[in-house]
C-alpha positions as YAML, in Angstrom:
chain: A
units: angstrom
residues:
- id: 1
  name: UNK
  ca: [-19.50, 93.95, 190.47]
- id: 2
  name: UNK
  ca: [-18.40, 90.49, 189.83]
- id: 3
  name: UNK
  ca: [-17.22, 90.12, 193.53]
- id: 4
  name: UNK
  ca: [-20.63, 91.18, 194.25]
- id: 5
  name: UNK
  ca: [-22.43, 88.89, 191.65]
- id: 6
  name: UNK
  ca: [-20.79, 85.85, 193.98]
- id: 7
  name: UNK
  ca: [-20.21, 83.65, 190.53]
- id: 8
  name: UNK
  ca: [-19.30, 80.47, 193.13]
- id: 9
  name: UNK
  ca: [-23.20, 81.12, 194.05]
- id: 10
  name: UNK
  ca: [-24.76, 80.86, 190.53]
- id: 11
  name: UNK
  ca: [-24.70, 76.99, 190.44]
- id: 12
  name: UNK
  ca: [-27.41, 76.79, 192.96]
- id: 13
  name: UNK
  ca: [-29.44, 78.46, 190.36]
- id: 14
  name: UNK
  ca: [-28.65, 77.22, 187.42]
- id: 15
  name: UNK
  ca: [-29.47, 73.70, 188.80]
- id: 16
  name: UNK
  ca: [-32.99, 73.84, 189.63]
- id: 17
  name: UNK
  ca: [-33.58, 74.90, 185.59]
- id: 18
  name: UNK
  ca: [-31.60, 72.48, 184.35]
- id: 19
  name: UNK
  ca: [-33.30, 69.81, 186.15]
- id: 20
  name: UNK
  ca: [-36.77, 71.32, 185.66]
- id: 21
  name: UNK
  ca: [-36.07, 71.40, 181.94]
- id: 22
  name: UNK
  ca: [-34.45, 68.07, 181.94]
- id: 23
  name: UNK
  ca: [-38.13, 66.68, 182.99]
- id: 24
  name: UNK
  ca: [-40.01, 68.60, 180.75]
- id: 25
  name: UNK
  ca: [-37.80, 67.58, 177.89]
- id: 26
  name: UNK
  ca: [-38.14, 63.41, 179.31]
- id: 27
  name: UNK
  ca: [-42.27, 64.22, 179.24]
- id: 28
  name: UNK
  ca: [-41.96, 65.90, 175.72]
- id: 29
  name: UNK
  ca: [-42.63, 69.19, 176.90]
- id: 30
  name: UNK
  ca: [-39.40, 70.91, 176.55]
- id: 31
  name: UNK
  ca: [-39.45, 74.20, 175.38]
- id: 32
  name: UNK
  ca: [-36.21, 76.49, 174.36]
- id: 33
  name: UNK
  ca: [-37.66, 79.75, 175.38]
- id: 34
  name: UNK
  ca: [-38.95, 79.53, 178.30]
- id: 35
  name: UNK
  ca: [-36.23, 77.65, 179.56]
- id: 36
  name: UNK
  ca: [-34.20, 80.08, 178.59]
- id: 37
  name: UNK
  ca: [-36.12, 82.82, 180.34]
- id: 38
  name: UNK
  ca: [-36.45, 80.72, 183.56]
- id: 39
  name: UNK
  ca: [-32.48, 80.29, 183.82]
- id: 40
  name: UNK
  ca: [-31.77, 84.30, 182.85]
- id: 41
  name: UNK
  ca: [-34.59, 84.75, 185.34]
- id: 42
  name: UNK
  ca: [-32.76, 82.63, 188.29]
- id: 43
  name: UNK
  ca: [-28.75, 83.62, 187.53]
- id: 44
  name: UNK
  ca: [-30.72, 87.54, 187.87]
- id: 45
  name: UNK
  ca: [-32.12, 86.82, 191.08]
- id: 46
  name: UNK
  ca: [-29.63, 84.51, 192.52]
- id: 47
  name: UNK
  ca: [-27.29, 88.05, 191.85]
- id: 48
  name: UNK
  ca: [-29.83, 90.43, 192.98]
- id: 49
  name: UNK
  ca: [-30.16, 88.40, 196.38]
- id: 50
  name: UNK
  ca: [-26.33, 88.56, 196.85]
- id: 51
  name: UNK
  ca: [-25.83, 92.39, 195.96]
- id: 52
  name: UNK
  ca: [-28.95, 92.87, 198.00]
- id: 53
  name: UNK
  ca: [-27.47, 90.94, 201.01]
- id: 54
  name: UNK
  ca: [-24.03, 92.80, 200.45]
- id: 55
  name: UNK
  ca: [-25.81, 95.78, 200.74]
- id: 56
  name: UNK
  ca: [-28.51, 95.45, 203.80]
- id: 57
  name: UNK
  ca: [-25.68, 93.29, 205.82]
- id: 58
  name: UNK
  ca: [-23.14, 96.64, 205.44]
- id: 59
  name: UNK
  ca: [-26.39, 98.81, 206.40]
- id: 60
  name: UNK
  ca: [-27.10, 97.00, 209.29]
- id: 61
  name: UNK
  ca: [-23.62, 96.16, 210.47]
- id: 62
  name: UNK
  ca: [-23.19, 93.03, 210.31]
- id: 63
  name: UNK
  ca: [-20.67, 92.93, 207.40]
- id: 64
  name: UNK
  ca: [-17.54, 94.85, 209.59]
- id: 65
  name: UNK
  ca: [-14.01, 94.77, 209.04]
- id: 66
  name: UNK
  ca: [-14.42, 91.26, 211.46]
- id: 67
  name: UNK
  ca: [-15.85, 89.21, 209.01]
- id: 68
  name: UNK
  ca: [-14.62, 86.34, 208.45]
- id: 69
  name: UNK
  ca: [-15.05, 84.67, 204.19]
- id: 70
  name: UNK
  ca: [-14.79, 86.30, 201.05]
- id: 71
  name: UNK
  ca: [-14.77, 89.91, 201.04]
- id: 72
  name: UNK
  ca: [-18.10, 92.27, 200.43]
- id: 73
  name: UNK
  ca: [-18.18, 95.08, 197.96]
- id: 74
  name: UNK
  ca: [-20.03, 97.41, 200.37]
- id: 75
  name: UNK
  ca: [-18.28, 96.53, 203.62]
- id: 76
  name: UNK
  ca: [-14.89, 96.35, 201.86]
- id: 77
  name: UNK
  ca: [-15.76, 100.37, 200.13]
- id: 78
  name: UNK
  ca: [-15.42, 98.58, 196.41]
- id: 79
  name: UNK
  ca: [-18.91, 99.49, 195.34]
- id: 80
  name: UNK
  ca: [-20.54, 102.79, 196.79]
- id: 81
  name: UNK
  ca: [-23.63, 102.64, 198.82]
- id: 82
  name: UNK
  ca: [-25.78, 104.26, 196.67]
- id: 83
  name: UNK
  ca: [-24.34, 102.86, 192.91]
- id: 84
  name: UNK
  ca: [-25.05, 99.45, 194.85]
- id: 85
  name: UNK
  ca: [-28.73, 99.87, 195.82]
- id: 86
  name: UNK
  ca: [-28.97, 101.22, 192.13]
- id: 87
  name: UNK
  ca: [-27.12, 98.41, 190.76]
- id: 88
  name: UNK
  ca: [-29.07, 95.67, 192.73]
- id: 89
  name: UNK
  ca: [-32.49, 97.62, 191.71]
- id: 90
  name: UNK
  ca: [-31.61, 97.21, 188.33]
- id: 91
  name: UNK
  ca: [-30.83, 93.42, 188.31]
- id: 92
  name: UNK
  ca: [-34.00, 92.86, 190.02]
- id: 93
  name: UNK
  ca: [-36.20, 95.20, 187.14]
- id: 94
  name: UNK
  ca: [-34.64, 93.11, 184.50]
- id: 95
  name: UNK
  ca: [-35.80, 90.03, 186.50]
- id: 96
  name: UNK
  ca: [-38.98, 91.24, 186.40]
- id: 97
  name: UNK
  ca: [-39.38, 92.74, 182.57]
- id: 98
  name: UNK
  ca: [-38.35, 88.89, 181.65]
- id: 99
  name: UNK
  ca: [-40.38, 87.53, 184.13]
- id: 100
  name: UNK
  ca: [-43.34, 89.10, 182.43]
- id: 101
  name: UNK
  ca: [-42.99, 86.98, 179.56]
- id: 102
  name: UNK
  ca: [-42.95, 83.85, 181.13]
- id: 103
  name: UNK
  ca: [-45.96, 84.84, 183.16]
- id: 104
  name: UNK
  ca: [-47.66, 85.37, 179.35]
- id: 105
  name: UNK
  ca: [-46.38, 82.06, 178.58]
- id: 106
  name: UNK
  ca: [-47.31, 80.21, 182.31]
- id: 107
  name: UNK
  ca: [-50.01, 82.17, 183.35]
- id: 108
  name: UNK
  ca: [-50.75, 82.82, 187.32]
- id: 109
  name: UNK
  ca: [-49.01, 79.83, 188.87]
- id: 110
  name: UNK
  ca: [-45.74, 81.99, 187.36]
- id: 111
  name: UNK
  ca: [-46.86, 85.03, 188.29]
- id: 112
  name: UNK
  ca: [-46.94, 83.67, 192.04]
- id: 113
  name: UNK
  ca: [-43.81, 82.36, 192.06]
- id: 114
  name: UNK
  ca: [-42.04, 85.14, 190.21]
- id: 115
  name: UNK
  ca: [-43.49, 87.31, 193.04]
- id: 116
  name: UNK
  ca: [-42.59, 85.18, 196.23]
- id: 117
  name: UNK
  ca: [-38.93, 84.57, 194.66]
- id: 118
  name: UNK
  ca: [-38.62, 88.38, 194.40]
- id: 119
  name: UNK
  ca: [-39.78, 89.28, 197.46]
- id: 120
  name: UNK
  ca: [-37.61, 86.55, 199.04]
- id: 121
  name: UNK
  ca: [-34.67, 87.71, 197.57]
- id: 122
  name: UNK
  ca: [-34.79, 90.96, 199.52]
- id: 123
  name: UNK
  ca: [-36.38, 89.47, 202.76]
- id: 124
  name: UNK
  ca: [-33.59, 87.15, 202.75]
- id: 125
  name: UNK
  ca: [-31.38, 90.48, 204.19]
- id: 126
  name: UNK
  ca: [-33.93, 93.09, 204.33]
- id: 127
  name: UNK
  ca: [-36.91, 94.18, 206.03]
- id: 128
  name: UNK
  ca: [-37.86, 94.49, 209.79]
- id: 129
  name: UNK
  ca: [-37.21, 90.28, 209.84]
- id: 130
  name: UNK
  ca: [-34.11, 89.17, 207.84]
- id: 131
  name: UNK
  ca: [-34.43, 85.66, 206.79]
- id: 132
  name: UNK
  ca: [-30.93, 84.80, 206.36]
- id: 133
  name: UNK
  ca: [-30.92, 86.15, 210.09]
- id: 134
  name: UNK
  ca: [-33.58, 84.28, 211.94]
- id: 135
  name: UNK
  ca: [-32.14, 80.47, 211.09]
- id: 136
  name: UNK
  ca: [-34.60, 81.17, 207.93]
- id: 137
  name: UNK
  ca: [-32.25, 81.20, 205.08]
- id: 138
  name: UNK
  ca: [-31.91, 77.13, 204.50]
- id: 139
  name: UNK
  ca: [-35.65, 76.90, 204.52]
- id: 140
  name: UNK
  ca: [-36.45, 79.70, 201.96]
- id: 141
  name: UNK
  ca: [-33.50, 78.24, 199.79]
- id: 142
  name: UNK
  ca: [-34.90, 75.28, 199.67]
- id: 143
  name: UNK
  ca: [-38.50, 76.70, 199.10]
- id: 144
  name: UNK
  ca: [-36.92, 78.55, 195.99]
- id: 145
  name: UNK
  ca: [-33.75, 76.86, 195.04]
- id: 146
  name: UNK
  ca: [-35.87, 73.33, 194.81]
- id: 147
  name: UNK
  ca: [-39.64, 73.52, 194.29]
- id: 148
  name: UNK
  ca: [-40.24, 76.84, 192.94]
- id: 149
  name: UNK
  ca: [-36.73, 76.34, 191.02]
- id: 150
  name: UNK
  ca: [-37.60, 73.09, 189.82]
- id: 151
  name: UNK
  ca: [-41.37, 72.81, 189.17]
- id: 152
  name: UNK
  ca: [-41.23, 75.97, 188.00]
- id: 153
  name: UNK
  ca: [-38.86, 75.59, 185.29]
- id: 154
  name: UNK
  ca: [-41.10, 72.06, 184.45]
- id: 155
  name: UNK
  ca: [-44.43, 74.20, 184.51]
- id: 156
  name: UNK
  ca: [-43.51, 77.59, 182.53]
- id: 157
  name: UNK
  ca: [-42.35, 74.36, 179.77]
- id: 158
  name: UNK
  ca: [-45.18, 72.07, 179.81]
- id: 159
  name: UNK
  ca: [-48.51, 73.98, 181.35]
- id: 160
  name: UNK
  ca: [-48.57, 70.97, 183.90]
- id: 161
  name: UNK
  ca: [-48.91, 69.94, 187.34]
- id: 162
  name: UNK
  ca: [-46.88, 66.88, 188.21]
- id: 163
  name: UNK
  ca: [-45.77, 65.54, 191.34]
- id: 164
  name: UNK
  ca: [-42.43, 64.12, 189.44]
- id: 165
  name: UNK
  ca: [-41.54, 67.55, 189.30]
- id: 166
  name: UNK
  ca: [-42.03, 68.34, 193.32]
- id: 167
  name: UNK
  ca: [-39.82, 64.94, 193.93]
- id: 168
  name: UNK
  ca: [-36.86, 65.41, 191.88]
- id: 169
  name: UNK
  ca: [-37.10, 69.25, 193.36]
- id: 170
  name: UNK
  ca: [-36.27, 68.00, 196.97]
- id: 171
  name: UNK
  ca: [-32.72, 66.77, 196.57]
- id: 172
  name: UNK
  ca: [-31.79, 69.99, 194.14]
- id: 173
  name: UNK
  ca: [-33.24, 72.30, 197.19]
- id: 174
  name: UNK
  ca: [-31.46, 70.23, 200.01]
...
């Protein structure tokens, strides 16, 4: 489960909250809580994503015994098929029971992004157009890993729109 968790991965989402929060705490709007919730909320997804593209990648054959990099848990036999799918399912219904209290606390700009970064997270392998394999994956993790990471983390904080928080967003999602 930890091979499958990719921990070399979780940086790209711990970044996004740190600088989000970093703002937010330089505009007096810090807030413990939801910052907290925002970075359980991105390590979840960031692991969901992976186990989900483990999982979808075997299923469609793309993961073989060829494949070059680190090894998969589904391809490689460590995790079963179906304890997998159950496993990633899980992760991603946590996401969303903690998600629902930072939607209390942000309202419907959270709501939306909670939704889109969910969805993404399984598009990214799944579905009848795979991100990651249409040349889509850089683009979404920027979309997610920057300005939905980053102004995000600032808004669930602070209740406000700022453009600060959209600029210092672009180098984190690059």
């Amino acid at each position: 489960w930890i091979l499958g968790a990719r921990p070399r991965t979780l940086p790209a989402a711990i970044a996004p909250v740190v600088v989000g929060s970093a703002l937010a705490f330089a505009h007096d709007g810090f807030s413990f809580w939801p910052a907290l919730a925002a970075l359980v909320c991105a390590l979840l997804i960031q692991i969901g994503t992976n186990l989900a593209n483990d999982y979808f990648d075997h299923l469609r054959g793309i993961d073989t015994v060829e494949r070059k990099g680190p090894l998969r848990v589904a391809q490689s036999g460590l995790i079963p098929m179906n304890e997998l799918r159950l496993g990633t399912s899980l992760v991603f219904a946590v996401t969303a029971a903690i998600g629902v209290y930072l939607i209390v606390v942000g309202g419907p700009v959270i709501l939306a992004i909670g939704i889109a970064s969910l969805i993404a997270a399984v598009a990214y392998s799944a579905g009848p157009y795979p991100l990651s394999s249409h040349g889509l994956g850089d683009l979404f993790a920027f979309v997610f890993f920057g300005l939905a990471g980053v102004f995000g983390t600032y808004y669930v904080q602070t209740q406000q729109y700022n453009a600060l928080a959209l600029y210092v967003a672009i180098p984190i999602g690059a």
